[in-house]
C-alpha angles and dihedrals in degrees: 000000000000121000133190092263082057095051086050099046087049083059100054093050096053092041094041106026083167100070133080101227091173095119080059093079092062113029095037078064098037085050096042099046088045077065099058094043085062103060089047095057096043087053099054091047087042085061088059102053084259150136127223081231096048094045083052093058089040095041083055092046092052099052099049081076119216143028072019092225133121128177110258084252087061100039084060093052084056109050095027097232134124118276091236083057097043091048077057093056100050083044087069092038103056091044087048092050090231088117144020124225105218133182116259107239085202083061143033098209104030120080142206133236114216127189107239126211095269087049094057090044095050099052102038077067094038095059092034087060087039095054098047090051091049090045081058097052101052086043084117101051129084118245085242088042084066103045096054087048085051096054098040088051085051089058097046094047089044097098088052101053119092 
């Protein structure tokens, strides 16, 4: 079963018989597929009047269980973006209603986010819509089968993680 990364790899053989293009199999997948992840994604938030970036900041909200609030230096550490982006973030979602700025009682200064009702609301839909895409897409694939690529996939973003 031949797929496009094996008719480019096939190219750059024949175009560059000097390089090794072996890591191609793997990461032009990897990177393709990453593509499509993307617009499925993009198309169950979509559905719920969302942004990938605004179910980031939700999706952190809701698993850091009740009262679903974090502090925006948290919420940083979380979504693995800059504060001045992140100020931007929680911008769009209090006007949306999606989350409420609060006072931290630890500090005077410092404030919490906290999900609102809205914003549970938005991304429990949002991940349930998530989740049953993503069910599709791995239709195909055996349930060891996924969890070998899983694995496999672990071992490659290792050296990324924090």
């Amino acid at each position: 079963m031949e797929d496009d990364v094996d008719r480019l790899i096939a190219a750059w053989k024949r175009e560059r018989p000097d390089l090794d293009v072996a890591p191609m199999h793997v990461l032009s997948r990897v990177t393709r597929l990453a593509l499509h992840l993307d617009r499925a994604r993009k198309e169950a938030f979509a559905a719920h009047g969302l942004e990938p970036s605004e179910f980031d900041v939700l999706s952190a909200l809701r698993r850091a269980g009740r009262p679903y609030q974090l502090s925006p230096g948290r919420l940083v550490q979380e979504t693995l973006v800059t504060s001045g982006t992140m100020t931007n973030r929680v911008d769009r979602l209090v006007h949306k209603g999606l989350v409420v700025r609060l006072p931290d009682p630890a500090d005077r200064r410092g404030v919490q986010v906290r999900l609102s009702a809205a914003g549970m609301a938005a991304v429990d839909g949002a991940l349930d819509a998530l989740i049953a895409r993503e069910h599709d897409l791995l239709a195909g694939v055996g349930a060891d089968e996924a969890d070998g690529i899983a694995s496999s996939l672990r071992k490659l973003s290792q050296p990324f993680d924090r």
